[in-house]
PLY file of the C-alpha trace (Angstrom):
ply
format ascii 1.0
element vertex 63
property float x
property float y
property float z
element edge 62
property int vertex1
property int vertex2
end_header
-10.00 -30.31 -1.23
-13.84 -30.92 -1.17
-15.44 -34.13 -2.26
-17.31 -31.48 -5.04
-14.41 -30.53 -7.06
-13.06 -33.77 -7.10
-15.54 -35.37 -7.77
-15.50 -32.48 -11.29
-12.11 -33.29 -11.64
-12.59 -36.96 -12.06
-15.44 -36.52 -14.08
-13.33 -34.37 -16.56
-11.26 -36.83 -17.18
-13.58 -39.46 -17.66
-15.36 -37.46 -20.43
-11.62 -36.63 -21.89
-10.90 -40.28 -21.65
-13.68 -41.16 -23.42
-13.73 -38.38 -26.52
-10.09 -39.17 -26.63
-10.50 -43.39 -26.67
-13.50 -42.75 -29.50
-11.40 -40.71 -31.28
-8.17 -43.03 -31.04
-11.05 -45.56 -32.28
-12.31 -43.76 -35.31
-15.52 -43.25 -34.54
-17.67 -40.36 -35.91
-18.64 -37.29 -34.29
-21.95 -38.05 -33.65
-20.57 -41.59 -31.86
-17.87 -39.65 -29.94
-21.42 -37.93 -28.14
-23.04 -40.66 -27.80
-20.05 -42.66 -25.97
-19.20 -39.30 -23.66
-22.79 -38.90 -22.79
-23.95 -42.45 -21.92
-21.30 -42.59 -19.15
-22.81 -40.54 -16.96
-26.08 -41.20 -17.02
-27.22 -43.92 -14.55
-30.56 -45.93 -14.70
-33.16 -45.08 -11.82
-33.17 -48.96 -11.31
-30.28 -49.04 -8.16
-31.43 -45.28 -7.15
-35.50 -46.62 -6.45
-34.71 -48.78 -3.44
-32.22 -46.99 -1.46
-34.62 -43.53 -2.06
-37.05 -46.24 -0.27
-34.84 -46.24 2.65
-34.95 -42.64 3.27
-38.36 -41.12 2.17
-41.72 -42.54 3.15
-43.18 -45.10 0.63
-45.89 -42.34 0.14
-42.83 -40.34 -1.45
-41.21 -42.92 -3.42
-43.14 -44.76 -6.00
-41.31 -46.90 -8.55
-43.03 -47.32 -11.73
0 1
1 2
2 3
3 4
4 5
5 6
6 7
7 8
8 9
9 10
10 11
11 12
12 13
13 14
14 15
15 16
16 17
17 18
18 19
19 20
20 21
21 22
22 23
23 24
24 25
25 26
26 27
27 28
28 29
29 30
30 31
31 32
32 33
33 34
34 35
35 36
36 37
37 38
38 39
39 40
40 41
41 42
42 43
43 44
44 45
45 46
46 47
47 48
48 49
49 50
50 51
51 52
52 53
53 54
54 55
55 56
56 57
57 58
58 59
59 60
60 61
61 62
C-alpha cells in the first residue's frame, strides 16, 4: 500500500478520533472545529531549519 493512502487513512482517523472525543466531551460545535482543525496544522518553527538543509540560504529566509 503506498505511504500516501496511509498516511489518509491515519489521518481519518485522527480527525474521527478527535470529533468523536469532543463530542464524548460535550463540547460545542464550533469547539468540535476548532479541536479537529488545530491537529493538523504544524508551526513553521521545526520546518525553517531542516528547509535550511536543503535549499540555499538565498531560498530560505526565516522571519
Amino acid at each position: 500500500m503506498p505511504v500516501g493512502v496511509l498516511g489518509g487513512m491515519l489521518l481519518a482517523v485522527m480527525l474521527v478520533g478527535r470529533i468523536r472525543g469532543a463530542r464524548h466531551l460535550g463540547s460545542s460545535r464550533e469547539d468540535e472545529i476548532a479541536i479537529a482543525s488545530r491537529g493538523s496544522k504544524k508551526s513553521p518553527a521545526p520546518g525553517v531549519p531542516i528547509a535550511g538543509a536543503f535549499f540555499p540560504s538565498a531560498v530560505v529566509k526565516p522571519g
